[in-house]
N, C-alpha and C positions, 0 to 999 in steps of 0.2 A: 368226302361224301357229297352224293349230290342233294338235288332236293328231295325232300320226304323221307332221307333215312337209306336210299338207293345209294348204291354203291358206284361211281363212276364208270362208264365203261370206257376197257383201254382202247386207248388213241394208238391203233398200230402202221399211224403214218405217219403223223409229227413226235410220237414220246414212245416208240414198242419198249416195253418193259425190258427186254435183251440187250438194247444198247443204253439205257439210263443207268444211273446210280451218280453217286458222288461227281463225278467229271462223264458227260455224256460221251458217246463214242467218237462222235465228229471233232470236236472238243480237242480229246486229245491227239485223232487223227490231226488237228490242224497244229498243234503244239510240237508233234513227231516229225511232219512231212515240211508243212508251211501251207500258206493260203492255194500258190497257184497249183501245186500238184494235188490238192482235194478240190479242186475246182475240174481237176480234170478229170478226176475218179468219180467224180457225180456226176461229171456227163457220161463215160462210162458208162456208170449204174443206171441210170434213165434210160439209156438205149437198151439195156438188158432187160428194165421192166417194162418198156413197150413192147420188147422184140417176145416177151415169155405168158402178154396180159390175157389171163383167161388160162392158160393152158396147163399152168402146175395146179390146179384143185381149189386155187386162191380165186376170190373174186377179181374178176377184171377191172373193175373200178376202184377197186384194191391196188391192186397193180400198178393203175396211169394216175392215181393220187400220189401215191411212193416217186414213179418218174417223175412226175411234176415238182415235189419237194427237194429231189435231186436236180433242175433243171433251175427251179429258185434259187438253193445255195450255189448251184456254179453260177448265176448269174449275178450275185452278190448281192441275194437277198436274203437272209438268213428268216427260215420258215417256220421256224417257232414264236417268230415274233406275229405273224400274221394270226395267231389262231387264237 
């Protein structure tokens, strides 16, 4: 809970509810794959959420936060830790 009894609101850039639970998605992607091939798939995903920001119905700044957290973990910064 947040403060005053308010309910947090989801983080659909560092924590979307879709990929959490028990072992987060990335998580096990790096357990499945290994470090450098998800290092490559989130560059990847960055260029697909710059290349689409604004244009599926999502906010854009939506969008270039997501690439940017993908553009952190390929760079081997892991971006849950920053927030």
């Amino acid at each position: 809970m947040a403060k005053r009894g308010r309910p947090r609101k989801t983080d659909m850039v560092n924590s979307p509810p879709h990929y959490t639970g028990e072992v987060e998605c990335i998580d096990a992607m790096v357990a499945a794959f290994g470090k450098e091939k998800v290092a490559t798939y989130c560059q990847i995903a960055a260029f697909k959420y710059v290349w689409r920001a604004g244009k599926k119905g999502n906010d854009k700044e939506q969008d270039l936060a997501k690439a940017s957290w993908y553009l952190s973990w390929a760079s081997g910064t892991d971006p849950r830790n920053l927030s």
